[in-house]
C-alpha positions in Angstrom: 7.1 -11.5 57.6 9.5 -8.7 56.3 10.4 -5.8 58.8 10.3 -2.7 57.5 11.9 1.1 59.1 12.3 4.4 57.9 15.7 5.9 56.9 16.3 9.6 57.5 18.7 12.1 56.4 20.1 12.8 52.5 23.2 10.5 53.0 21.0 7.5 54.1 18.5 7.5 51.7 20.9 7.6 48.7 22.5 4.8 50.1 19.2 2.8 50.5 19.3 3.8 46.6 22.4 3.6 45.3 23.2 0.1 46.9 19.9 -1.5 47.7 16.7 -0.1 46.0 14.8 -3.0 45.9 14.1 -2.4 49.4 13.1 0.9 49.2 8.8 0.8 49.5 8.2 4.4 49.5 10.1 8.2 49.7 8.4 11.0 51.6 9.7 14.4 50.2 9.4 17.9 51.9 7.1 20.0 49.8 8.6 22.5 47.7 12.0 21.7 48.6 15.1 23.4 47.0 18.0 21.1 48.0 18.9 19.9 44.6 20.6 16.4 46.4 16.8 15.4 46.8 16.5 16.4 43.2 18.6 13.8 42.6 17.3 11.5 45.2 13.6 12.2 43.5 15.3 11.4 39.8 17.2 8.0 40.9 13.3 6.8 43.2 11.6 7.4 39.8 14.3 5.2 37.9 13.5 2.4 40.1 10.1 3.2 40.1 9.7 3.7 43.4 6.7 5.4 45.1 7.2 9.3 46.0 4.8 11.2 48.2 5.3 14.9 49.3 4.2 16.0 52.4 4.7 18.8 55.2 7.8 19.7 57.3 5.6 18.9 60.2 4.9 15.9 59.2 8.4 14.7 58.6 9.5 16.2 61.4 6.8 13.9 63.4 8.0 10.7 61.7 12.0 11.3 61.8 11.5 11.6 65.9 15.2 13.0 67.1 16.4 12.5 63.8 17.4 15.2 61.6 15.4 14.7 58.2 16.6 17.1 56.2 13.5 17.0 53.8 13.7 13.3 52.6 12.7 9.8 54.5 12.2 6.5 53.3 10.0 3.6 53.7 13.0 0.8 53.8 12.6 -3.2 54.0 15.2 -4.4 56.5 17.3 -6.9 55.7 18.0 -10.2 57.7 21.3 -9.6 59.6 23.2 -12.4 58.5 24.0 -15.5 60.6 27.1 -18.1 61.1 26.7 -20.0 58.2 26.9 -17.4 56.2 29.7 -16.0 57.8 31.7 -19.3 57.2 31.0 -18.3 53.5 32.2 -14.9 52.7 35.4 -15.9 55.4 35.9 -18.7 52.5 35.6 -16.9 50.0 37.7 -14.5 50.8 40.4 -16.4 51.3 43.7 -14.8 52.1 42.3 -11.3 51.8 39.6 -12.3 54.6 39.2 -9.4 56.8 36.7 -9.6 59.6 36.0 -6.8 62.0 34.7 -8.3 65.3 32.3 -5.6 67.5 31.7 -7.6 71.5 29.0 -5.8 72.6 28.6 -2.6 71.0 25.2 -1.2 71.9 25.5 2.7 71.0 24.0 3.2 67.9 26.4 6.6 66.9 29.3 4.1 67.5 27.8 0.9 65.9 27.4 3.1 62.9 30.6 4.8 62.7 32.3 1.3 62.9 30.5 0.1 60.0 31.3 2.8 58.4 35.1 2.6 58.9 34.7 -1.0 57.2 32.7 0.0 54.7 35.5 2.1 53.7 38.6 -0.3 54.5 36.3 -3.0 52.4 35.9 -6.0 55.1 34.8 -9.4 54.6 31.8 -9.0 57.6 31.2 -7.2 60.3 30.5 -9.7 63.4 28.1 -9.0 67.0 26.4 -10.9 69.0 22.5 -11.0 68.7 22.0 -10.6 72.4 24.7 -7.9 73.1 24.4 -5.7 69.8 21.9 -2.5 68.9 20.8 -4.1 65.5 20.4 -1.9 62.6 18.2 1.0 63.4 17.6 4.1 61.7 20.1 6.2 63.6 22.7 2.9 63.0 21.9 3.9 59.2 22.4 7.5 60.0 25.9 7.2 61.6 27.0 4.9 59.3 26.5 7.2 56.1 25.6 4.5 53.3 28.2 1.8 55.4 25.3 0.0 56.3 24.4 -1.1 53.1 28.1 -1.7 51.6 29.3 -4.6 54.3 27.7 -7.9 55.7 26.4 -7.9 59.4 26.7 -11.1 60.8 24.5 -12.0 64.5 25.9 -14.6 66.2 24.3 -16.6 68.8 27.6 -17.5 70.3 30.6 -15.4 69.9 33.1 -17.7 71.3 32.1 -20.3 69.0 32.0 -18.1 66.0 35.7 -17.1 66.8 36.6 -20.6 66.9 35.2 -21.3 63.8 36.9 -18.4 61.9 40.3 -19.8 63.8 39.4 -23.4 62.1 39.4 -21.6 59.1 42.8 -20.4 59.1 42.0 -16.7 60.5 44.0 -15.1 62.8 42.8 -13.2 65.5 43.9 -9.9 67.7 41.7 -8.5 70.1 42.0 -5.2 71.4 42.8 -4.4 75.0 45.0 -1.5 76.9 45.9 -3.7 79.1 49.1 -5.2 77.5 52.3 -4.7 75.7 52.0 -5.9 72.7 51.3 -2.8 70.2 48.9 -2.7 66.9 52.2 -2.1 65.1 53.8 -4.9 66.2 51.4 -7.8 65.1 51.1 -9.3 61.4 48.1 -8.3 60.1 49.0 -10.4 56.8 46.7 -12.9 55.7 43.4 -13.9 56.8 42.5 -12.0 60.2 39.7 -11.0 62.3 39.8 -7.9 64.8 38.0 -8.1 67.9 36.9 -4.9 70.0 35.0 -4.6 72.9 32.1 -2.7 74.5 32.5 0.9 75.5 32.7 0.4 78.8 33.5 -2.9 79.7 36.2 -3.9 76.5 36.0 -7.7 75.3 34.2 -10.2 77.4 36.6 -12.7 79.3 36.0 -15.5 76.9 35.6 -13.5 73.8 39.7 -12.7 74.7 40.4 -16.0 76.2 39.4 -16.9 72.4 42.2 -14.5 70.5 45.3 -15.4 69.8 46.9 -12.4 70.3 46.1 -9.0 72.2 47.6 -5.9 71.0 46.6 -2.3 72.4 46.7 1.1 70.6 49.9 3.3 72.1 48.8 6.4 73.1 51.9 8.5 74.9 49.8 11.5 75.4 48.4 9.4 79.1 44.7 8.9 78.1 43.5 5.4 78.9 41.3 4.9 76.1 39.8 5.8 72.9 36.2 5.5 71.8 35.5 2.3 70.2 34.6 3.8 66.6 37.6 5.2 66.3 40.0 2.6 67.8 38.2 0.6 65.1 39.4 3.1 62.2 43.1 3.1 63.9 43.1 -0.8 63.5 41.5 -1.5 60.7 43.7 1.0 58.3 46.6 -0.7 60.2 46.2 -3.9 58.7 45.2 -2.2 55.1 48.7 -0.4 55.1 50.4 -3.9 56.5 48.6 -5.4 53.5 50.3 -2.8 51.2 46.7 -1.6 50.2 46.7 1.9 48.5 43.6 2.5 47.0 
């Protein structure tokens, strides 16, 4: 049986347009609204003929929960996250330009979101977590992510270790973050098929999850702080391997 949510905000509604509409059941608009973005938003539902109802701030308000609405929600199908099979498929056909990011245990949604939004933008092959250590995509996932969400494959895996391996069998080559060593980002080829492996916010990769890596390279940061948060170590790395792969677009 399908799942369905709702999405909240402007940017996470156009997404659900833009790149997937088919799953879009239903848009709730704020009577009388001036914004002319949900204008827009009303003009591309109607395209895709897509039901719109208009209802109350109130109302909204009582749907979105803590979520800022901004006049505009939608009904939304989820997805199935994608599992290891498939990820054997897109790590295939990607082939020397595979890029995976790798997320052990992630279970903020602000950060999950902003991570797939950082590889929504550097273009990744997947996005990997672990079913039993991950938040899942929920509306505020959708919300942090601004559209990322819908623009790169989440892959659940039952066994992380096992999934690494694979990707290793495959020819991938993978780093896993920790600030623990001496090795720097800067010093590791990120040429080539690779996969990127960050840990939890508090606790960093799990022992096996690094035991799994082939290397482990940290983020230098002179000014003395121990750590960064994990969305935006993700953004350091991830544009380090798109400027090692001489991408400028």
């Amino acid at each position: 049986m399908a799942q369905e949510t709702w999405i909240v905000g402007i940017n996470p509604v156009e997404g659900a347009l833009a790149n997937d509409p088919g799953r879009v059941r239903e848009l709730l608009v704020e009577q009388n609204s001036k914004n002319a973005r949900i204008n827009e938003i009303l003009a591309a539902a109607r395209k895709h003929g897509i039901q719109v109802r208009t209802m109350g701030k109130d109302q909204l308000e009582k749907m979105s929960g803590e979520a800022r609405h901004q006049g505009v929600v939608a009904r939304y199908e989820t997805p199935p996250m994608l599992g290891e099979n498939e990820l054997e498929s897109l790590v295939e056909k990607a082939g020397p330009d595979c890029l995976v990011l790798v997320l052990d245990g992630v279970t903020d949604p602000h950060n999950l979101g902003a991570c797939l939004r950082s590889a929504a933008a550097a273009k990744v092959t997947a996005v990997v977590v672990p079913k039993d250590r991950a938040v899942g995509l929920t509306p505020t996932v959708r919300r942090a992510s601004a559209g990322g969400a819908d623009l790169v494959p989440l892959v659940a895996v039952t066994n992380l270790a096992r999934a690494l391996r694979s990707m290793k069998d495959a020819g991938v080559w993978i780093t896993g973050l920790a600030g623990e060593t001496e090795q720097s980002i800067y010093e590791v080829d990120f040429k080539g098929p690779a996969a990127l492996v960050l840990g939890s916010e508090g606790d960093g990769m799990r022992h096996l999850t690094r035991e799994t890596c082939d290397f482990i390279a940290k983020i230098p940061m002179p000014g003395g702080m121990e750590s960064l948060n994990v969305s935006v170590a993700t953004g350091i790395v991830l544009f380090e391997a798109l400027r090692q792969r001489g991408v400028k677009k």
